[in-house]
N, C-alpha and C positions, 0 to 999 in steps of 0.2 A: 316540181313539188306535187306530190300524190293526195286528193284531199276527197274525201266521201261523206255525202250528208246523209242521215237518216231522216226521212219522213215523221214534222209532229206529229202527224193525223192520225198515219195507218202503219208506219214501224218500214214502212218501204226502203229500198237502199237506191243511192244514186252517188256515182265517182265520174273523175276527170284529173287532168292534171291542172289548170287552171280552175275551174269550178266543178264541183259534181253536178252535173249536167244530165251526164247518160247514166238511165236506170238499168240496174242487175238485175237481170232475173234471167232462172229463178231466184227469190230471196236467198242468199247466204246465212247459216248460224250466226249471228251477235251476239255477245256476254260484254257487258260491263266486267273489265278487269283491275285488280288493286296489287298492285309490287311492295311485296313484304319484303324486308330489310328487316324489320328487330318486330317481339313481338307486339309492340304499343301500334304498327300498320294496321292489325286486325280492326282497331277502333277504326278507320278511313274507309270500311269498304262500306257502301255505299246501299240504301234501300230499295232503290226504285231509281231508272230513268228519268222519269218523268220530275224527281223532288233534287238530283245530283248527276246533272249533266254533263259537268265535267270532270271526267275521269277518263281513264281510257277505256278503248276498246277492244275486242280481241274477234279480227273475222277468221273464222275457219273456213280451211281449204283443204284438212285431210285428218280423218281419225281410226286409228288401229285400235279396237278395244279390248283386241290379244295382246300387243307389246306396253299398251295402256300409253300410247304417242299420240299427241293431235299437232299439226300442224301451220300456223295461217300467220296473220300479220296483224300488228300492234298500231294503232292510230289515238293519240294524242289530241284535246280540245282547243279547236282553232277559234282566238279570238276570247272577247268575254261576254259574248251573247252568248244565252244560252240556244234560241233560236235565231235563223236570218232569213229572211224573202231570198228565193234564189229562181233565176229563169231555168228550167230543166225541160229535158225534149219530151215527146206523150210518153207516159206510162204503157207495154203493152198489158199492165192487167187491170187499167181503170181504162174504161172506155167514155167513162167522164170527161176525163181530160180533152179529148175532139172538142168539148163541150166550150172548153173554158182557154182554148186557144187565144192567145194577144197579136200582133200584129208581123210578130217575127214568127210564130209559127212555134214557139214555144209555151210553155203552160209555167205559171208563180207558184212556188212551193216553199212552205216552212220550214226549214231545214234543219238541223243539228250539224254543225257542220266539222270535219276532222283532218288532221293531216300526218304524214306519218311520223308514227315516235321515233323522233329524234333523242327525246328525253332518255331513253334506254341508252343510245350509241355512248352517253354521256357518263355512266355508272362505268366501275370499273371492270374489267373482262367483255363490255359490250353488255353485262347484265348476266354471262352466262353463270350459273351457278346459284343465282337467285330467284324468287318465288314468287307465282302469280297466285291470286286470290281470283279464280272465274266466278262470275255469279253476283249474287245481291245479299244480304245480313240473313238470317237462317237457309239459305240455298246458294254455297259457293263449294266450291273443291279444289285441291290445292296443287300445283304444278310445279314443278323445276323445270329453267330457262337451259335448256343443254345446250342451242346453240343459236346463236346472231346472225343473218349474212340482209346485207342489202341489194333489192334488185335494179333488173334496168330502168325500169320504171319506179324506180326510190323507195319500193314499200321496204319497211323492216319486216321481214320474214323471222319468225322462231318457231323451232323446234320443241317441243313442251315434252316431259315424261311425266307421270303420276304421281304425287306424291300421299297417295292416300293408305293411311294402315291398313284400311279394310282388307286390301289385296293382301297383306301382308299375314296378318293374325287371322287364323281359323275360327269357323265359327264353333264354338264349346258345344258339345255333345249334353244337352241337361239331364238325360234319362241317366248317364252315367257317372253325374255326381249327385253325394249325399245332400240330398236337401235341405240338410240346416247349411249345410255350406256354399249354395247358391247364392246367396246374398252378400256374401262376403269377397265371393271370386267374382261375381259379374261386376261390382261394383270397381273392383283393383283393373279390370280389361278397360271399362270403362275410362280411368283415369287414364290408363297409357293410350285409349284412343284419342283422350280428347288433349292430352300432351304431344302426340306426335307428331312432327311435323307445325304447329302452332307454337312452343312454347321454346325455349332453348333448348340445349341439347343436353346440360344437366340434369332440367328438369323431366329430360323423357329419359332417361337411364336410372333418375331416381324413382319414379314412378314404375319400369322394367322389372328395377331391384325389388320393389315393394309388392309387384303382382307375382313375381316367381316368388317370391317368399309365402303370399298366403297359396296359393298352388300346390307347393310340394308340402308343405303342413298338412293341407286337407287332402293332398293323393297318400300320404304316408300315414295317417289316419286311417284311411281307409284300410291301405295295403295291409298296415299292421293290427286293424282291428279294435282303435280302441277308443277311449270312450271321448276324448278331445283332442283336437289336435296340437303338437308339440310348439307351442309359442319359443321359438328360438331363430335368432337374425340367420340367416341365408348361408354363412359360412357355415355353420353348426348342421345345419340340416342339410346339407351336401355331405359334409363326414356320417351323417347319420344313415344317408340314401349307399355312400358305402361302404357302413357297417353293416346294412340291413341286407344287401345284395351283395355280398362278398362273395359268394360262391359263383355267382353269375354278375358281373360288377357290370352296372347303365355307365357304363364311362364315355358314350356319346350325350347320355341325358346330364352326365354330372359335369361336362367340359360345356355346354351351354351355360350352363347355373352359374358358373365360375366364370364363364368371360362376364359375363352381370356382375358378375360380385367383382372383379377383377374392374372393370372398368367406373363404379361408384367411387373410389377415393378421389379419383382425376378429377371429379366435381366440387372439389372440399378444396380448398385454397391451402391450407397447413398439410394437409395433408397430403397434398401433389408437390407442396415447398421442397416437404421434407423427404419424401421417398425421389424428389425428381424425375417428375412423370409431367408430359407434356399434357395440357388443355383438352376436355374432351370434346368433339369437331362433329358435325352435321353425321360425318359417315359412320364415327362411335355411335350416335345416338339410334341412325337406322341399324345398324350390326348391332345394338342392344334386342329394338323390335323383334329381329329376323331369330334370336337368337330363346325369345319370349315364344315366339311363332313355333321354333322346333320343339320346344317343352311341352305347350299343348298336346302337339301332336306324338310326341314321345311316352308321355303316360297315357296314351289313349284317350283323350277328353275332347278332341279334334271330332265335330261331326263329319262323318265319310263325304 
């Protein structure tokens, strides 16, 4: 059994297989981490160490922040103390500790003590496919579980990828739209960032649907010059993008709009009954984003 204590005092790490004993260093990253399953998880993640100690943990051991992958292994709250007295050997970066030697030649430390999540082995696929919450309540970021393996030494090791819109969605260009309509479009981006990835996947496709809708109103506005923009649902204003462009037809900008509109019924229960369309699933919701993402960048509104 793999089991690592963190230091009450000073955030120190110490592992063993019997006790955490022997200190690491140098310190390793730690995050408090939370396994989203449905979106009522978000409630569980946690403020602070110090007030919600048990939870797990997530030490890193490796992060790419071109392929947006980290690395490391998942440990689980041993026992229901929050703290425990634990004999651990000197610290080399407290030179106190010589100080505070006992008779075995070891130093008493407060511990937080861990062992490895097992608790994941136990979800189905090993966990893969599922979603960690890194972080504490307004500073977390969100992760897919890609892959499980156990080592020799018992730690559960995973794989992590990104799961954040921001890599996804461009930042808007503001010089290049009209600003009565900045308040209107930031606000609809805003919606599908803060659905993405958090909320189902209806709700981030309904949200997709409802931002390319105010988008192509206020870029065909623009385009066309006039004096409001055409309030008409997303189907209509696709036939409109080509009527308006027939001689040069956006049929890479108009087959975005459409897989959007094309994938909102799947969300509607009567509506997927009766055309007999399957459920819309995690990878609909990101090929919604992705497909939000090329529309920005398609009428030019994408900052360079």
């Amino acid at each position: 059994m793999s089991r690592l204590g963190i230091d009450r005092q000073n955030g120190l790490i110490y592992e063993g297989r019997g006790d955490p004993s022997y200190p690491v260093w140098p310190t390793p990253v730690f995050s408090q981490v939370t396994l989203i399953e449905t979106p009522i998880d978000f409630q569980k993640i946690p403020h602070d160490f110090e007030r919600e100690p048990f939870t797990w943990v997530f030490r890193e051991d490796f992060f790419d922040p071109v392929s947006r992958i980290r690395r490391g292994r998942l440990f689980q709250k041993f026992g229901n103390q929050g703290h425990e007295y634990t004999n651990v050997e000197v610290h080399p970066a407290l030179r106190s500790d010589i100080q505070s030697l006992q008779p075995n030649g070891k130093v008493q430390k407060s511990l937080s003590i861990f062992i490895e999540c097992t608790e994941l082995l136990n979800k189905p696929n090993k966990g893969e496919g599922l979603k960690l919450a890194i972080g504490v309540v307004g500073a977390f970021s969100m992760w897919r579980i890609v892959q499980t393996e156990r080592t020799i030494g018992l730690d559960i090791l995973v794989t992590l990828r990104a799961e954040s819109a921001f890599g996804i969605l461009p930042e808007l260009d503001v010089n290049k739209i009209q600003p009565e309509s900045l308040a209107s479009i930031t606000s609809a981006i805003a919606r599908v960032l803060d659905a993405a990835y958090k909320e189902l996947p209806t709700s981030v496709v309904d949200q997709c649907r409802n931002a390319a809708t105010v988008l192509i109103s206020r870029w065909m506005q623009y385009e066309m010059e006039i004096e409001k923009p055409t309030e008409k649902d997303l189907g209509a204003l696709i036939k409109e993008v080509n009527k308006q462009f027939c001689e040069k037809p956006k049929v890479a900008l108009c087959s975005a709009l459409e897989i959007i509109n094309r994938l909102h019924p799947r969300g509607k229960d009567n509506e997927a009954a009766r055309m007999e369309l399957r459920t819309v699933s995690e990878s609909d919701a990101e090929l919604a984003v992705h497909a939000l993402g090329f529309v920005i960048r398609d009428i030019g509104w994408a900052k360079a």
